[in-house]
Structure formats: C-alpha cells, structure tokens
MMTF fields as JSON, N, C-alpha, C and O atoms, coordinates in Angstrom:
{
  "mmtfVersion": "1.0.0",
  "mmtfProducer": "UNKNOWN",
  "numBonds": 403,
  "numAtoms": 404,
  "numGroups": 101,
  "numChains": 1,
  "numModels": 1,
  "chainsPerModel": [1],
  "groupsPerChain": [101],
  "chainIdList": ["A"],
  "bondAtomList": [4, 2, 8, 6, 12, 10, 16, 14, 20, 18, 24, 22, 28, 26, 32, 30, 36, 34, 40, 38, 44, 42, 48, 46, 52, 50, 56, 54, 60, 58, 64, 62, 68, 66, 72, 70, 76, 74, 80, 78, 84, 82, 88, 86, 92, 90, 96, 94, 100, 98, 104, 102, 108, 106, 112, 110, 116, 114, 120, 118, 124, 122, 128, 126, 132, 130, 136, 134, 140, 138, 144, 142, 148, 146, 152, 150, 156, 154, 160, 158, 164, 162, 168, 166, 172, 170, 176, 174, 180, 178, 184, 182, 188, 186, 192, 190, 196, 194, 200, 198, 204, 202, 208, 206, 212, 210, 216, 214, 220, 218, 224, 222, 228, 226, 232, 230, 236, 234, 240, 238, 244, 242, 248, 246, 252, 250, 256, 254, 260, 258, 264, 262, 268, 266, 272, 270, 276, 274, 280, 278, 284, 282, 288, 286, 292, 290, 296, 294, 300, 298, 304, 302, 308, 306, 312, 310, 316, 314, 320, 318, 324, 322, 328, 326, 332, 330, 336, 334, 340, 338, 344, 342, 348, 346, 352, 350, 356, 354, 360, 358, 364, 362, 368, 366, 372, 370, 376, 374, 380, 378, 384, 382, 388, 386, 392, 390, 396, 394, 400, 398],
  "bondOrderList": [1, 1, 1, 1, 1, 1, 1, 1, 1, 1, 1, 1, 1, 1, 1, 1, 1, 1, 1, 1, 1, 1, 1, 1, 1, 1, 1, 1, 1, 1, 1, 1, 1, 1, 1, 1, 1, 1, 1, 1, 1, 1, 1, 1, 1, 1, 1, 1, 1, 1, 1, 1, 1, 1, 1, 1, 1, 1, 1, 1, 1, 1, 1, 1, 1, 1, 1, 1, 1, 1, 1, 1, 1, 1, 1, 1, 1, 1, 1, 1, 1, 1, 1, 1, 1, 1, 1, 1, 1, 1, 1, 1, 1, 1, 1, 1, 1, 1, 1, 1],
  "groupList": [{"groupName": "UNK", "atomNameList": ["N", "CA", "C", "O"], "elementList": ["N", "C", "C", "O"], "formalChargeList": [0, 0, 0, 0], "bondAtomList": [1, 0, 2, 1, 3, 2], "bondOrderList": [1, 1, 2], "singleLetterCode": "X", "chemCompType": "L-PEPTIDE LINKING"}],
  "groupTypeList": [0, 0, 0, 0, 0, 0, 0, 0, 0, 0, 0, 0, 0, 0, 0, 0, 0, 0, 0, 0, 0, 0, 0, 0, 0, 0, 0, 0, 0, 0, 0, 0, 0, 0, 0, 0, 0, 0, 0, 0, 0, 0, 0, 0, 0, 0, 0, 0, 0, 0, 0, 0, 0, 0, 0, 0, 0, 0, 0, 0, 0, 0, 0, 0, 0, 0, 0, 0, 0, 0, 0, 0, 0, 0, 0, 0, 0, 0, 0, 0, 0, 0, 0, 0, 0, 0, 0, 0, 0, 0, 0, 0, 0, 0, 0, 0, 0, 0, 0, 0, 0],
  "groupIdList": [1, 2, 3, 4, 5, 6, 7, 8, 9, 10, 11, 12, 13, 14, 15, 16, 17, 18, 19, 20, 21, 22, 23, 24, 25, 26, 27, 28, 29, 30, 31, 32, 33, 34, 35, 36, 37, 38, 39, 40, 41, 42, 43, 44, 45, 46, 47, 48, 49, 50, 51, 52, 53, 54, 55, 56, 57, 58, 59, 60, 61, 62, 63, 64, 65, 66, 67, 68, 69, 70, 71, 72, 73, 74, 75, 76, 77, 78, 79, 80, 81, 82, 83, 84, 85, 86, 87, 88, 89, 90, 91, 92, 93, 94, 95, 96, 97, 98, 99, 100, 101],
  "secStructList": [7, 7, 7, 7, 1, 1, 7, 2, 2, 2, 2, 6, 6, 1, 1, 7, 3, 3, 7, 7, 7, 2, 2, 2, 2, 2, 1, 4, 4, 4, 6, 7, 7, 3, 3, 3, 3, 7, 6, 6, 7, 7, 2, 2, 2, 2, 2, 2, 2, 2, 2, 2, 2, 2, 7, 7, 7, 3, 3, 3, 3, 3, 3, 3, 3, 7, 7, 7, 3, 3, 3, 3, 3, 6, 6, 3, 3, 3, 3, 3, 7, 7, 7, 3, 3, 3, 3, 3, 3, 3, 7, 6, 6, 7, 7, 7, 7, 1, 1, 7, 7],
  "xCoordList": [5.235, 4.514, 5.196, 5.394, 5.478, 5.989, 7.665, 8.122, 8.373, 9.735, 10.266, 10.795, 9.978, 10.167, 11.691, 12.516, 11.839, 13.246, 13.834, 15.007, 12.555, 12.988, 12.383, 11.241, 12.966, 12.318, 11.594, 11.835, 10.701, 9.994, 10.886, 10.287, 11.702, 12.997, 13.365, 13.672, 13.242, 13.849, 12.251, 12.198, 11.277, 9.61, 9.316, 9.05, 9.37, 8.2, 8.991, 8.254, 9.701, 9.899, 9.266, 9.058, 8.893, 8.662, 7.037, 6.667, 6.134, 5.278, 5.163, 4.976, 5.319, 5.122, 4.191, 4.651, 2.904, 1.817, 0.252, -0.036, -0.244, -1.893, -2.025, -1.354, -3.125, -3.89, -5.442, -6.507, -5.042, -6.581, -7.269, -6.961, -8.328, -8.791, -10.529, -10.773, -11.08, -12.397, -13.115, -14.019, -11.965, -12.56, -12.191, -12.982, -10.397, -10.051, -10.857, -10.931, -11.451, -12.525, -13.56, -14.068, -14.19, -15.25, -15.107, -16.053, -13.963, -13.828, -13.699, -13.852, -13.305, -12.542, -13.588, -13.214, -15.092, -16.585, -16.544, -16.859, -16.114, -16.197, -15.254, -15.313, -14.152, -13.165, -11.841, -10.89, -11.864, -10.638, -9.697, -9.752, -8.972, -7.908, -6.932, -6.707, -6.355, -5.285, -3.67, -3.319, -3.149, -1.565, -0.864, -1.358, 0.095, 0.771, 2.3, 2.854, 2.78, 3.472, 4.999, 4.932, 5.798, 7.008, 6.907, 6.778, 6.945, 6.873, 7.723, 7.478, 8.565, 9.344, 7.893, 7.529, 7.592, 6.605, 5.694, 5.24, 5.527, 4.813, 3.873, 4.307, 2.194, 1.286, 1.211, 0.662, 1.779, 2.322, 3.084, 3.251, 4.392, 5.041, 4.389, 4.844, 3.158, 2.208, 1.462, 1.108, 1.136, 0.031, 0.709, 0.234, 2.334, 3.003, 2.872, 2.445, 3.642, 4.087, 2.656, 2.524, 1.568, 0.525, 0.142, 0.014, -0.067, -0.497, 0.21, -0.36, 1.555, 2.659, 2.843, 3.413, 2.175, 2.238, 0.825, 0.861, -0.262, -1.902, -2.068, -2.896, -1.483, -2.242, -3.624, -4.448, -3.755, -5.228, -5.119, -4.218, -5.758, -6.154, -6.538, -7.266, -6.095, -6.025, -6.311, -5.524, -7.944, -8.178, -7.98, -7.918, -7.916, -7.886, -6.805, -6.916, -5.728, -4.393, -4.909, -5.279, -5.171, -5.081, -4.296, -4.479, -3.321, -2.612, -2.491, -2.628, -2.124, -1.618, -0.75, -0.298, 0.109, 1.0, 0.388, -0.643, 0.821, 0.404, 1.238, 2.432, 0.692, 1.823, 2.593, 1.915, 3.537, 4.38, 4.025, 3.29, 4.366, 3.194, 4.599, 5.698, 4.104, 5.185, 4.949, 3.895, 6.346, 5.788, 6.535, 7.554, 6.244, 6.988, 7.421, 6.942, 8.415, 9.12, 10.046, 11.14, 9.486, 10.009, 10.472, 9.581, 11.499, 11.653, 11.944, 12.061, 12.0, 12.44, 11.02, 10.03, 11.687, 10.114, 11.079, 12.167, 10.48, 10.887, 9.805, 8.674, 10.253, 8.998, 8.657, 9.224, 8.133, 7.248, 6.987, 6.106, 7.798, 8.494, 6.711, 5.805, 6.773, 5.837, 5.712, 6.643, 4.406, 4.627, 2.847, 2.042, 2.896, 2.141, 0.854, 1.09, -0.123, -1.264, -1.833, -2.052, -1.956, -2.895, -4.16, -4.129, -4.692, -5.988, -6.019, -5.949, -6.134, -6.104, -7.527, -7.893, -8.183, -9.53, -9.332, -8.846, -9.45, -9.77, -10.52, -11.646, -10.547, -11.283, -12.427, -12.354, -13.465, -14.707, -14.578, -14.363, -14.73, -14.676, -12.953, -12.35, -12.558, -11.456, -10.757, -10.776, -10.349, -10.49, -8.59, -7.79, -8.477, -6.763, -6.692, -7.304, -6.386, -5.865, -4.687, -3.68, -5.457, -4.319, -2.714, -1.667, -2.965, -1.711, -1.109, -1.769, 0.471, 1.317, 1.868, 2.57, 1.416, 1.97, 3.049, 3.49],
  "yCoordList": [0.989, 0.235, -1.099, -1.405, -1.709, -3.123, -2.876, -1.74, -4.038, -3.959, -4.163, -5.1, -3.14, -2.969, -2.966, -2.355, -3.901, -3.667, -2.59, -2.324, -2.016, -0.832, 0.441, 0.365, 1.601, 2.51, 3.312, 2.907, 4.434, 5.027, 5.824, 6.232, 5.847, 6.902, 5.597, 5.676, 4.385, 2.971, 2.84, 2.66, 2.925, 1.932, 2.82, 2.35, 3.982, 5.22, 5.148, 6.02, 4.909, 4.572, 3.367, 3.1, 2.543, 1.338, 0.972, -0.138, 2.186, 2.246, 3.32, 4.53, 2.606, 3.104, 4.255, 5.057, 4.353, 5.039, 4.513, 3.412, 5.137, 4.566, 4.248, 4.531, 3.425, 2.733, 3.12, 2.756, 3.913, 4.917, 3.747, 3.627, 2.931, 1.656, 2.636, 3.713, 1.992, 1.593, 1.195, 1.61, -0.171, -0.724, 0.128, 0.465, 0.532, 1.52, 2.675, 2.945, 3.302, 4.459, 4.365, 5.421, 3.307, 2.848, 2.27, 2.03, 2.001, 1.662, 2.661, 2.532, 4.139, 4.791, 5.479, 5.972, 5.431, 5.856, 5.341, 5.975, 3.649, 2.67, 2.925, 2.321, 3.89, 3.705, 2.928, 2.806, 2.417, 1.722, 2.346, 3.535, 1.816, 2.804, 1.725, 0.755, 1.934, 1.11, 1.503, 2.334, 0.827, 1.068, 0.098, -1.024, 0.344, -0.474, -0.027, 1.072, -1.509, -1.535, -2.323, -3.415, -2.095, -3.076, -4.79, -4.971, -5.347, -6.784, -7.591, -8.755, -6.873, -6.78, -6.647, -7.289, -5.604, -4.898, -6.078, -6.981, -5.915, -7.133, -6.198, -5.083, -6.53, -6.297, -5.201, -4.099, -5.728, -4.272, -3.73, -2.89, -3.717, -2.7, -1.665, -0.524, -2.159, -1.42, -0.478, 0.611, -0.972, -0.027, 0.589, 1.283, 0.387, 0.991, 2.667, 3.751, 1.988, 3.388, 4.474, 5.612, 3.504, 4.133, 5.155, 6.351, 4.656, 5.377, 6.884, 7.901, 6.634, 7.355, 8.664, 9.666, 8.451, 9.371, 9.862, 10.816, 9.549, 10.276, 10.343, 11.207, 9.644, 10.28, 9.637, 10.315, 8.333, 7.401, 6.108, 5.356, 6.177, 4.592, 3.171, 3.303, 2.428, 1.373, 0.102, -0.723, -0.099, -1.603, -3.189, -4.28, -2.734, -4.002, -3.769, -2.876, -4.866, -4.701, -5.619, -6.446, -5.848, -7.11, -6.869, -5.925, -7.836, -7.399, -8.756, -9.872, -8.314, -9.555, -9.804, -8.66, -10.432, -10.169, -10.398, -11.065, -9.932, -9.889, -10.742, -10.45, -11.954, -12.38, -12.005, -11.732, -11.834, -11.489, -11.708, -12.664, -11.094, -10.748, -10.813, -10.322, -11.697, -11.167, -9.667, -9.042, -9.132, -8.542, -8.695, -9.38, -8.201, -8.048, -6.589, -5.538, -6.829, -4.908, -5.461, -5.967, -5.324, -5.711, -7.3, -8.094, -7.608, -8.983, -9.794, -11.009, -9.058, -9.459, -9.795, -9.288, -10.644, -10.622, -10.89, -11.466, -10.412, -10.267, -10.166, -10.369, -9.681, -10.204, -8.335, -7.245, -8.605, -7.368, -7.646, -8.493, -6.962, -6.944, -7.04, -6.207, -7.909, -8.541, -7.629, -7.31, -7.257, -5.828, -6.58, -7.276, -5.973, -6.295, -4.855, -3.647, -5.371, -4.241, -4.656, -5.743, -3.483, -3.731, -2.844, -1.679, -3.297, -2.284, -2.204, -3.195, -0.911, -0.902, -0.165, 0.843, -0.8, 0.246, 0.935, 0.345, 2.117, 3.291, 3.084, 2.996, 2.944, 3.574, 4.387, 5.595, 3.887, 5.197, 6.563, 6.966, 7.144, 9.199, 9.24, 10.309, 8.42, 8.799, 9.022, 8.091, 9.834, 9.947, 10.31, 10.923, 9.732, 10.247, 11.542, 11.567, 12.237, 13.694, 13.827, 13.188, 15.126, 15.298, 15.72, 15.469, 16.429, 16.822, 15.83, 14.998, 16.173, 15.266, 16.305, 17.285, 15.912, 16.867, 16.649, 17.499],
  "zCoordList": [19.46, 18.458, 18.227, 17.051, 18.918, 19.49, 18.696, 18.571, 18.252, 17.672, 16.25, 15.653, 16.004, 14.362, 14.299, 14.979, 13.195, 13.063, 12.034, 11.773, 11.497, 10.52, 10.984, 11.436, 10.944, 11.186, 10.094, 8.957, 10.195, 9.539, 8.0, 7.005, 8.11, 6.993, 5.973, 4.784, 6.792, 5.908, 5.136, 3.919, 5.777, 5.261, 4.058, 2.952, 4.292, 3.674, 2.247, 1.786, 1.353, -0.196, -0.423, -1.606, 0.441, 0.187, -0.197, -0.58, -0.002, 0.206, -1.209, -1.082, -2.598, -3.87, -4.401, -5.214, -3.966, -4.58, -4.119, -3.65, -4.275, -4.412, -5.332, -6.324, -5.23, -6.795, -6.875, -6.376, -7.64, -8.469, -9.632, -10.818, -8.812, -10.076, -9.811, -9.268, -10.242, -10.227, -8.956, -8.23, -9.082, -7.595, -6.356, -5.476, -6.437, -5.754, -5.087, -3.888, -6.168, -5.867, -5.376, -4.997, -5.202, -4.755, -3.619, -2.868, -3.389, -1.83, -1.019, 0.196, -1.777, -0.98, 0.092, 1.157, -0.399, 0.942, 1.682, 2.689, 1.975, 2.804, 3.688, 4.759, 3.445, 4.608, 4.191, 4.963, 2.91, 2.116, 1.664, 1.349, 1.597, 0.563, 0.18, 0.903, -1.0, -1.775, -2.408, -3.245, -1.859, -2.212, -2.978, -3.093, -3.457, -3.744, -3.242, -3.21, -2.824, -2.068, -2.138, -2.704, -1.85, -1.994, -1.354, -0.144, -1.821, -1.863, -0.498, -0.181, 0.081, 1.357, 2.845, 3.83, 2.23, 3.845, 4.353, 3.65, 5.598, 6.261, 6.754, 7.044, 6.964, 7.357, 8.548, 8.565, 9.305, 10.5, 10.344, 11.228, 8.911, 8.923, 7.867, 7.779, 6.96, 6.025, 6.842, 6.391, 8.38, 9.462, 10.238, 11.137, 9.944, 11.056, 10.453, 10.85, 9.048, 7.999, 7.899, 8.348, 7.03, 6.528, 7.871, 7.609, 9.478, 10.471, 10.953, 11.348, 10.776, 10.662, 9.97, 10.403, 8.647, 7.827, 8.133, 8.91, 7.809, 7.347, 9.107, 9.396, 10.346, 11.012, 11.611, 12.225, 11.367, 11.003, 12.021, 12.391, 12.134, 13.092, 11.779, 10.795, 12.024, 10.863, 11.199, 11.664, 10.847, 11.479, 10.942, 11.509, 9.563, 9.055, 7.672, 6.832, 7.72, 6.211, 5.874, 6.707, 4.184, 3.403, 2.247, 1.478, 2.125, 0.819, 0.145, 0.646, -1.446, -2.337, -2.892, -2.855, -3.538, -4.406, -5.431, -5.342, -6.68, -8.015, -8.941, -9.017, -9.799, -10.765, -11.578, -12.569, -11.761, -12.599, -14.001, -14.251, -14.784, -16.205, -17.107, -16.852, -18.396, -19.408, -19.896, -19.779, -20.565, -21.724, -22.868, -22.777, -23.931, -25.118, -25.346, -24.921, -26.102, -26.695, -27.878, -27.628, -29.341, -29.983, -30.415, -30.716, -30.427, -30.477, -29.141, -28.979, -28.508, -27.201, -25.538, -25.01, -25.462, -24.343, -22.75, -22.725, -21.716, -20.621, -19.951, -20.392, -18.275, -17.051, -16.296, -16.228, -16.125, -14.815, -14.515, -14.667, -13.207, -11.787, -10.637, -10.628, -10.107, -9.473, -8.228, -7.489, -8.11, -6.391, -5.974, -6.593, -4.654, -3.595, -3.603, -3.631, -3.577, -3.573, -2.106, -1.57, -1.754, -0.206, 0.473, 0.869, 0.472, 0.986, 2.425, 3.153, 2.862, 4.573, 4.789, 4.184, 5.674, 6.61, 7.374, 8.338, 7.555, 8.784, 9.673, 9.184, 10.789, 11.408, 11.677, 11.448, 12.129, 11.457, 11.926, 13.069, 10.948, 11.181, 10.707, 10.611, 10.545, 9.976, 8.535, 7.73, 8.317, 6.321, 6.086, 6.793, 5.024, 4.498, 3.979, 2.912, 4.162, 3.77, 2.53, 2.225, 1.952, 0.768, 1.153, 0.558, 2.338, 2.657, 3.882, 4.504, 4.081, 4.607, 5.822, 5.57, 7.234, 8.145, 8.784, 9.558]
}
C-alpha cells in the first residue's frame, strides 16, 4: 500500500470515533461514513487505517479541520482543541460492520 511511514499499531488511536450527527446518519445509505480524526492523519493514511480495520474498499476521503472554539468555565475562558472530521465513501455493496475482525 505504497510507503507509509507509520504503521497500522501507530494510526489506529488516531482515528478518535465516529460522528453520529444528523447529517452523519443520513449519509450513512449513501455509502458515507464519518470520523473524526486526529489532525496529524493525511488522506491516505485515513484510507490506509479505515481499510485495514472494516475490511472496505474506499473511494473517495474528504476531510476538514474544524475551528477552534472558545469556551468559558467559570471565570476563566480557554480554547477547544481543534480536530479534523472526515467522511470516506465505500465502495458499492460495501457496508462497515459492527464488529472488528
């Protein structure tokens, strides 16, 4: 899968969670699916991992970064921590599975 300089044991924390939105869910008939992701991963190392794990053929990565957002807590105001959301397409006939083989 050409020359990754990281292997699969380094990527797979990096690759946070899914994102269960609205829009999320509604993509998910189309063949979409949404992650969020560490702000490090580059586009083929998102299709390297994601393929790796579910098993899936993966035609198309788009990801974003997200602005960094204040917040407040009390008297004090500070930042949240800015992460990368990415939506990847399957392949047709291909679906993500609940389980991890």
């Amino acid at each position: 899968m050409g020359n990754h300089t990281r292997n699969i044991a380094d990527l797979l924390p990096l690759i946070k969670y899914p994102l269960v939105t609205e829009k999320a869910v509604e993509l998910n008939g189309k063949r979409q699916y949404a992650f969020i992701v560490d702000k490090s991963l580059t586009k083929i190392e998102i299709k390297f991992v994601i393929e790796s794990i579910f098993k899936v053929t993966i035609i198309d990565v788009k990801t974003c970064i997200l602005p960094e957002k204040s917040r407040r807590v009390g008297r004090f105001i500070g930042k949240k921590a800015q992460y990368k959301k990415t939506y990847v397409k399957l392949k047709e006939g291909d679906i993500l599975t609940d389980s991890i083989t």
